[in-house]
N, C-alpha and C positions, 0 to 999 in steps of 0.2 A: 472632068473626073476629079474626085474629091481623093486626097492620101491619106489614110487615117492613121494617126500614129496607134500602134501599139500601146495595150492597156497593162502593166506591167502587175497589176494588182486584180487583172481581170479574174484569174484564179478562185480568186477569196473572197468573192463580191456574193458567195451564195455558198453555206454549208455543203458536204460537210468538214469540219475544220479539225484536218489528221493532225495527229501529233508532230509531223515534222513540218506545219504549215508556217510562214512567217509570223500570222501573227499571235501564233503558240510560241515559238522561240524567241521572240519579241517579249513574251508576257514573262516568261520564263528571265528572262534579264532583266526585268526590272521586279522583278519580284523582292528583291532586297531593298531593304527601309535605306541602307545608305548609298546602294550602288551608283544613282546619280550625281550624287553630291560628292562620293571620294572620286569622281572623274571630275566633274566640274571645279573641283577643288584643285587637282592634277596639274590640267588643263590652265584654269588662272594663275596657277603657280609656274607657268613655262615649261610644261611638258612632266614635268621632274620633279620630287619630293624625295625626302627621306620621313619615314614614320615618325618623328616627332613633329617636325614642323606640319605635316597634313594633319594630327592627332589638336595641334594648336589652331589650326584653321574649319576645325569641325568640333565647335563648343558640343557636346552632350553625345558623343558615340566613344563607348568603350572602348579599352586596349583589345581586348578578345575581338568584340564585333569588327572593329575595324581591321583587326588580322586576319579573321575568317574571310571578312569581305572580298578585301586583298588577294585573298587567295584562292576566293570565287573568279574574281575577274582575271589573275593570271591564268587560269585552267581553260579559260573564255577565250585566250590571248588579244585581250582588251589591254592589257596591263604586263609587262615584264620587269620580273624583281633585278637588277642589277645588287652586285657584290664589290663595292670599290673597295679596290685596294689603299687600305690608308690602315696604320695604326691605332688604334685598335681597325678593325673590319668595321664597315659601315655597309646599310643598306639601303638603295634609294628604288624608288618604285618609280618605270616613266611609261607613257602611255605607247602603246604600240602604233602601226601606222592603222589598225585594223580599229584603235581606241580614238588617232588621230579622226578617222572620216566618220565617227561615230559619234564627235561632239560636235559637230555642223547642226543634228537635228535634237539632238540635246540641249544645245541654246537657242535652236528656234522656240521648241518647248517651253523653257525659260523667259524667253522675251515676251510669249504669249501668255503665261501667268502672270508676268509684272502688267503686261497692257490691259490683263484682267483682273488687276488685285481686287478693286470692288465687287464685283460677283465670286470671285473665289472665299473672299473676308463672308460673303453673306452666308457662304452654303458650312461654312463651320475653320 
């Protein structure tokens, strides 16, 4: 007798694809041009930033885009804004635990673009 594991994706192997399906919510989070990179960015930085230093680590995204962003991904709870108490008030953004297990396949993604940079350079 053969055990067959559980197909966790079996669901969505075949239209049609509602609005609360994974990979409609899925679509829906990456839908923003910097959402991957102010995590990955997060993420290389040790969990933790303050807005200027991630604004330094992301040459060409706006003060505005990357505040909207920011505060796409906190609403997401990928991201929570801490309030340090310090003179003046500071504010540092660090990744949730829900932002931690969400860049595991975030840098799979990643690894697989570098291991394909020559077909990704081709297609533009």
């Amino acid at each position: 007798m053969t055990d067959k594991k559980p197909d966790p994706l079996g669901r969505y192997r075949k239209g049609p694809y509602l609005e609360e399906c994974a990979p409609r919510r899925l679509l829906r989070l990456f839908s923003g041009k910097w959402v991957t990179m102010i995590l990955h960015a997060l993420h290389m930085l040790g969990g933790a930033a303050r807005p200027g230093n991630l604004q330094r680590n992301l040459p060409g995204i706006s003060k505005k885009m990357m505040t909207q962003t920011l505060r796409e991904l906190q609403d997401l709870g990928i991201i929570e804004r801490i309030v340090l108490q310090t003179m003046p008030p500071a504010v540092e953004y660090r990744l949730t635990p829900l932002g931690q297990r969400f860049i595991e396949p975030l840098e799979a993604l990643y690894c697989w673009g570098e291991e394909n940079r020559t077909l990704l350079d081709q297609l533009g």
